[in-house]
FISELUM-208644 format. One record per residue (C-alpha): x, y, z; residue number from 1; residue in one letter. Coordinates in pm, whole numbers. Layout:
FISELUM-208644
X:Y:Z:NUM:a;
...
This chain:
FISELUM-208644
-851:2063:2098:1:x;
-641:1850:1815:2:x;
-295:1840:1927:3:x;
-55:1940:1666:4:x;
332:1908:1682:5:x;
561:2152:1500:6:x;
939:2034:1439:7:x;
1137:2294:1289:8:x;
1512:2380:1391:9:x;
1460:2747:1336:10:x;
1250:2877:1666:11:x;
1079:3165:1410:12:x;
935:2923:1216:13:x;
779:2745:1494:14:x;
696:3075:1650:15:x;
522:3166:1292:16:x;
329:2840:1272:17:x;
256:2874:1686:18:x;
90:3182:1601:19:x;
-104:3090:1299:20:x;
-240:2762:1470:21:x;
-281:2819:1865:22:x;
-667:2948:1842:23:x;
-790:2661:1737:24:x;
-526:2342:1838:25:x;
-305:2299:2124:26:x;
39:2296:2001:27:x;
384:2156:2074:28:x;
699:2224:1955:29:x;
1011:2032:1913:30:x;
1319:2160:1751:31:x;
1549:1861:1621:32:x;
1425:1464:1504:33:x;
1560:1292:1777:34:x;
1336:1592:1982:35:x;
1026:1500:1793:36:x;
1061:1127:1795:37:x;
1098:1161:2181:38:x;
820:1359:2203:39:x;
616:1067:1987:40:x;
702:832:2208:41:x;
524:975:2515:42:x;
230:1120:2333:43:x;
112:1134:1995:44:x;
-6:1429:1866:45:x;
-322:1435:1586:46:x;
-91:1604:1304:47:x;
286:1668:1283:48:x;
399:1951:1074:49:x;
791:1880:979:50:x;
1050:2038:827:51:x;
1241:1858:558:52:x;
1609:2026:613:53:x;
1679:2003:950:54:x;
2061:1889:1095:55:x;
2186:1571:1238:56:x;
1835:1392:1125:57:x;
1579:1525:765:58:x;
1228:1554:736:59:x;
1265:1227:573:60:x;
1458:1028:776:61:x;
1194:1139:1095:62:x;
907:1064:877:63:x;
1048:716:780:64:x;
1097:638:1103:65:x;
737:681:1235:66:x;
582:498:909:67:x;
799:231:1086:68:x;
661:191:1371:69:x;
304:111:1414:70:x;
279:275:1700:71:x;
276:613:1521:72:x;
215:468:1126:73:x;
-139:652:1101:74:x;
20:981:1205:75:x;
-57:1227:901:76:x;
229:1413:839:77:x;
305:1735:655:78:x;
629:1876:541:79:x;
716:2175:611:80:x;
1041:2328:356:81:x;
1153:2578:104:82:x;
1181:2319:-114:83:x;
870:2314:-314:84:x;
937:2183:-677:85:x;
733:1884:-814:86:x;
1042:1631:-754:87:x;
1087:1716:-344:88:x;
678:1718:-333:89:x;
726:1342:-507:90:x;
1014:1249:-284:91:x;
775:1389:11:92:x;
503:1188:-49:93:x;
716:882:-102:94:x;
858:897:235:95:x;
438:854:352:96:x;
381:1258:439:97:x;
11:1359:327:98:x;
82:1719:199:99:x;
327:2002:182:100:x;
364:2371:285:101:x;
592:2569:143:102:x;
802:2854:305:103:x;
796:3160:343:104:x;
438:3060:507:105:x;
93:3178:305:106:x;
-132:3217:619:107:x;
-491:3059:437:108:x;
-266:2800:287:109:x;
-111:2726:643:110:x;
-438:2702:782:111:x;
-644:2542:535:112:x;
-425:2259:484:113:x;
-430:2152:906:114:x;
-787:2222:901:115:x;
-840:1984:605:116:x;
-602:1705:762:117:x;
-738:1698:1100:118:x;
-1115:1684:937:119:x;
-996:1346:757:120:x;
-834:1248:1084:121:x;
-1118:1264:1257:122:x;
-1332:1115:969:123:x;
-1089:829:980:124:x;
-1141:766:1357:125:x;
-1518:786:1348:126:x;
-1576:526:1058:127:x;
-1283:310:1192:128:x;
-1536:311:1513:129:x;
-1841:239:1340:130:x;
-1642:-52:1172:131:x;
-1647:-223:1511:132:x;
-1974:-382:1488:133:x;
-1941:-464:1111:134:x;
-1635:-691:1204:135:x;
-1802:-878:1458:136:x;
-1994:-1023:1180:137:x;
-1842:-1295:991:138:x;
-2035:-1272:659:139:x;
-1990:-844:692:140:x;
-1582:-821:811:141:x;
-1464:-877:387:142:x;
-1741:-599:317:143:x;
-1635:-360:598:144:x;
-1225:-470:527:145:x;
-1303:-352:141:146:x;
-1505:-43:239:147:x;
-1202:70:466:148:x;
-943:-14:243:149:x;
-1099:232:-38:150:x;
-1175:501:214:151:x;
-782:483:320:152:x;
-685:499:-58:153:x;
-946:798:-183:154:x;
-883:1023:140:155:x;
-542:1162:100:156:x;
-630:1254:-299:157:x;
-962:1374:-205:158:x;
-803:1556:92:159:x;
-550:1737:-97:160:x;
-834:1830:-352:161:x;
-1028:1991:-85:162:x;
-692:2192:39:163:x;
-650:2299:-266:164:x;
-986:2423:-354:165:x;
-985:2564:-5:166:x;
-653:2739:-97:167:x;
-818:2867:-427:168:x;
-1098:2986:-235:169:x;
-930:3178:-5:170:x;
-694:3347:-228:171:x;
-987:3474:-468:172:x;
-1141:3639:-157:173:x;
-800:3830:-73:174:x;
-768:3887:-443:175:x;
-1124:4029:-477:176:x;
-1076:4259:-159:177:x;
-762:4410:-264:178:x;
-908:4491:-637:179:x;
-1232:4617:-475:180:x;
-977:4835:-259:181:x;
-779:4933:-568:182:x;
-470:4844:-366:183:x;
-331:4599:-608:184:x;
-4:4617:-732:185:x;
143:4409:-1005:186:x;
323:4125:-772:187:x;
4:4104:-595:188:x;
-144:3980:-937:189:x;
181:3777:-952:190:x;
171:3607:-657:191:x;
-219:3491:-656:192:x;
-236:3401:-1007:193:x;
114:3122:-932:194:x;
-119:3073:-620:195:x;
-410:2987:-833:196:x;
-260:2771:-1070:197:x;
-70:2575:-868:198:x;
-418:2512:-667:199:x;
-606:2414:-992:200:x;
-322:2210:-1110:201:x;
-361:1995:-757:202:x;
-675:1966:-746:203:x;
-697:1831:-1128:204:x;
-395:1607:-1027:205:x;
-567:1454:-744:206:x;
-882:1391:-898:207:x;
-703:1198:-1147:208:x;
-569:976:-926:209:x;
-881:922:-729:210:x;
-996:809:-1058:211:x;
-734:564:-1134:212:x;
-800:407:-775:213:x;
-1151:349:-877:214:x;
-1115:250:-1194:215:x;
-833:-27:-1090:216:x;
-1059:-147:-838:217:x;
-1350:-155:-1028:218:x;
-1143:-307:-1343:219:x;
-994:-605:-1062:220:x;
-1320:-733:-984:221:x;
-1592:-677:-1321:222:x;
-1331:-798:-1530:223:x;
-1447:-1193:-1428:224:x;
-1783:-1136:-1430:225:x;
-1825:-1252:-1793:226:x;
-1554:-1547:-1751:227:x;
-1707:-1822:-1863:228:x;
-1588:-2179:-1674:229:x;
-1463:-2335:-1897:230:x;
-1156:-2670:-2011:231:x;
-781:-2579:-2020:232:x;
-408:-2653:-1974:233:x;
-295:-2526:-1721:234:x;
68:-2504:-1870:235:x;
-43:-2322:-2158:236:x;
-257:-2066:-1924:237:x;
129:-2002:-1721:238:x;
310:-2007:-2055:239:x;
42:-1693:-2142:240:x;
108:-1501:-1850:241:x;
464:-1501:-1847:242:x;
452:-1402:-2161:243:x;
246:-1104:-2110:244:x;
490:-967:-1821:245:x;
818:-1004:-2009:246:x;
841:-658:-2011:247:x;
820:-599:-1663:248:x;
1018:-912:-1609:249:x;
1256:-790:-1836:250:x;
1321:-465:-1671:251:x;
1389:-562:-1354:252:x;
1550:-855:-1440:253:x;
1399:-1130:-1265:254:x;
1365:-1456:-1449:255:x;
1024:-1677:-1412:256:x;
1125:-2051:-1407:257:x;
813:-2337:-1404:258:x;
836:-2652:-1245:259:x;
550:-2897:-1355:260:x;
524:-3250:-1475:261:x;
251:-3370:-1671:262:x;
19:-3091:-1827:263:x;
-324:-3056:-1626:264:x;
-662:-2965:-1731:265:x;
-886:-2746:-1577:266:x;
-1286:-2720:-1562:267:x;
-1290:-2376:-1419:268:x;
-1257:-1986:-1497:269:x;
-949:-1974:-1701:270:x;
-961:-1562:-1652:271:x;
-999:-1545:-1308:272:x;
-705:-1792:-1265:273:x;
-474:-1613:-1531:274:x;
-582:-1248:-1309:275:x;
-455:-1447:-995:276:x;
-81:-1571:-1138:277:x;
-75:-1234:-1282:278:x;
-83:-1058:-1006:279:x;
151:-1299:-733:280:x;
389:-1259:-1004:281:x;
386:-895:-1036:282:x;
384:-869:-680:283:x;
713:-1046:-657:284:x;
853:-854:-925:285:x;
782:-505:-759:286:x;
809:-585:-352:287:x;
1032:-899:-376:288:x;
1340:-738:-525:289:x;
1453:-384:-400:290:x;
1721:-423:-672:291:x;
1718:-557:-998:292:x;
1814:-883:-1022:293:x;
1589:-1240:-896:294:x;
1397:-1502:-951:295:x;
1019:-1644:-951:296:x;
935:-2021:-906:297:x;
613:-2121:-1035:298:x;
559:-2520:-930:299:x;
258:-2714:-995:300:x;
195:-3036:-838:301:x;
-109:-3271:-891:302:x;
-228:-3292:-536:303:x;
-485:-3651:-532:304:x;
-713:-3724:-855:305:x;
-921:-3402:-829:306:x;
-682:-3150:-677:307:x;
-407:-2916:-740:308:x;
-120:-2710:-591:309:x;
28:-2392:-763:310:x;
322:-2220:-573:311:x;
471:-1887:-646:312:x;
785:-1881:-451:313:x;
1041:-1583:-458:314:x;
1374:-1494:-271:315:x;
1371:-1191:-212:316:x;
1297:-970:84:317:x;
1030:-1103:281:318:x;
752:-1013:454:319:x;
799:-933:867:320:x;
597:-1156:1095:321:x;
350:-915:1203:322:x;
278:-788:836:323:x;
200:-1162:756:324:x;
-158:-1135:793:325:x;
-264:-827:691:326:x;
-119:-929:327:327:x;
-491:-959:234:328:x;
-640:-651:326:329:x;
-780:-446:25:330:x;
-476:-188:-85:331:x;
-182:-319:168:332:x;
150:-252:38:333:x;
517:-373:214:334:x;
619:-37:87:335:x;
543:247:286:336:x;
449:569:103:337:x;
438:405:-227:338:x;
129:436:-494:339:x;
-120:194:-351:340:x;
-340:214:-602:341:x;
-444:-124:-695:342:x;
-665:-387:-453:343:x;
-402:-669:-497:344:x;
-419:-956:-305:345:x;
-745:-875:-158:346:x;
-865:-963:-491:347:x;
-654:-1250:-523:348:x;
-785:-1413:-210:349:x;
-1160:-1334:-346:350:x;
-1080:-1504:-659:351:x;
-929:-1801:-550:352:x;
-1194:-1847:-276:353:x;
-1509:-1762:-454:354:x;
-1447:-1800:-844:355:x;
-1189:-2092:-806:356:x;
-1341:-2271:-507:357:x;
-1013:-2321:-386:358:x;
-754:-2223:-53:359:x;
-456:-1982:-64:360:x;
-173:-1920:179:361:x;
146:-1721:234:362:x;
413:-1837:392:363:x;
735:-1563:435:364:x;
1044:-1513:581:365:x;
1233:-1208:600:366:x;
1602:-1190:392:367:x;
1441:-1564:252:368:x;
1140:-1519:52:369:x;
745:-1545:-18:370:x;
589:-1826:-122:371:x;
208:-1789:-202:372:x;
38:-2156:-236:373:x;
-283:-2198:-409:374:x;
-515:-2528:-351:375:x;
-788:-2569:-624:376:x;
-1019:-2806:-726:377:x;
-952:-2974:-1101:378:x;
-1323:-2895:-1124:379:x;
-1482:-2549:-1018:380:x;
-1761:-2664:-771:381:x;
-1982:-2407:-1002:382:x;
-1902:-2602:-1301:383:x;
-1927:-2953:-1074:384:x;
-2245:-2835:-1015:385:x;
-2342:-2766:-1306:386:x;
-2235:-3062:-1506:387:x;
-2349:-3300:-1244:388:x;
């Protein structure tokens, strides 16, 4: 049986939620953060439910701490509070929970919502197991690291759609049963219509967002399909981009500063390699700087008669060692519990490697900076080819 752990300093609550869950997963209880985290650290449990207001440590302060530690990252968490407006849902979800239930406790919500997060668990387990050939293959790992990476992304708003169309579900049955009965009284009506439309509101919510995942993916890698190689400068192709994020630059005020001598011209896809500054830049503009306030370094150095070297250096936070190489993995973010919505450098590396014919490499330092370093060719070996 899944093994679920309810923290809650109230023992009702936990006896409620005992109740509700013990036929079908073992449950443990812990009644404090510190409890919880102790309990974590011996064994770790398939699905915590946790209550946001809780004394000495919060919800969010618990929840924090095991996004932080890899050990218990993949944990899905749900918050458990009284607090159930739109802005403490958002602050929930920011904090890396997967869903919320709201007190006093609905018993199908209760229910359905577990059920639904310890199916995607499980789901999650099984294809990260049949992964375990496909990365044994060299030519198959960027297929199976892509495939993963959108799973991760589409589960949790797919997931919440199917709670809340379970929810809906549910509630229509009571509802039908108590009309059929002609026990209903007017709050009864109340209570399952705010049910209902809360439920359809998710659901439509969630969708949404699955299809703004899909469509940013989708829109990161057919956009260069129709570049066409091409001869440029290279200073005029930065000048463009910088250009085109001065709003963003702007608002969190970060300055972009270039450091190149003589201008250089390019034989290659001048989209792909305007998509790729794009989006180191913007990266350093949204994880380098916590605050507003920073800088960007773009430097460009000929490297030999038929090479190049492009560096995008910031100073801001930095990236811990261990985090280092997972940078290109489709969807990683620095920022737990953020909207990960976009493929990033995944893309990026693709680009540069494939499109470009060229190397990239991060380099970081944590409190010191990121500096991403791109190696490409003066010539794309596609359009080398081609005019040879």
């Amino acid at each position: 049986m899944p093994l679920i752990l309810v923290v809650d300093d109230q023992p009702s609550n936990i006896h409620v939620l005992y109740q509700l869950l013990v036929d079908e997963c073992e449950v443990s209880m812990a009644t404090s953060g510190a409890e919880a985290l102790a309990f974590c650290a011996e064994q770790l449990p398939d699905l915590i439910l946790l209550d946001v207001l809780m004394p000495e440590m919060s919800g969010y302060e618990v929840c924090d701490r095991l996004k932080a530690d890899p050990r218990t990252r993949a944990i899905p968490v749900i918050f458990v509070t009284v607090q159930g407006g739109a802005d403490d849902e958002a602050a929930g979800f920011a904090h890396g929970a997967v869903d919320y239930i709201p007190k006093p406790f609905v018993d199908v919500v209760v229910k359905a919502r577990v059920r639904t997060q310890l199916a995607l668990k499980l789901a999650s387990e099984s294809f990260a197991r049949s992964q375990i050939e496909l990365f044994q293959r060299d030519k198959l790992a960027s297929v199976g690291r892509t495939i993963a990476g959108i799973a991760q992304e589409l589960s949790s708003p797919l997931g919440n759609a199917l709670i809340s169309a379970c929810t809906l579900q549910d509630d229509l049955g009571h509802l039908r049963g108590l009309a059929q009965g002609g026990n209903m009284k007017r709050s009864d009506l109340d209570k399952h219509l705010r049910v209902s439309e809360e439920s359809v509101g998710l659901v439509l919510s969630n969708l949404q967002r699955t299809l703004s995942i899909v469509d940013s993916f989708l829109q990161s890698t057919a956009d260069n399909f129709g570049d066409q190689r091409r001869s440029f400068s290279l200073l005029e192709l930065v000048h463009e981009v910088v250009a085109s994020l001065a709003g963003a630059l702007e608002a969190h005020q970060v300055s972009c500063e270039l450091d190149a001598g003589d201008d250089l011209h390019l034989l290659s896809f001048r989209g792909a390699l305007a998509k790729v500054l794009a989006t180191l830049i913007q990266n350093a503009i949204k994880h380098a700087y916590r605050e507003a306030g920073g800088q960007v370094h773009i430097r460009v150095r000929p490297l030999g008669t038929d090479q190049l070297t492009i560096a995008v250096q910031d100073h801001g936070v930095g990236i811990p060692p261990g985090l280092v190489g997972r940078v290109f993995d489709p969807f990683f973010s620095t920022r737990f519990g953020t909207n990960r919505s976009e493929p990033g450098l995944y893309i990026v590396r693709n680009l540069v490697t494939f499109a470009l014919g060229g190397q990239i490499q991060v380099e970081s330092t944590p409190g010191v900076g990121t500096t991403v370093r791109l190696t490409l060719p003066m010539i794309s070996p596609e359009a080398r080819r081609a005019a040879g």
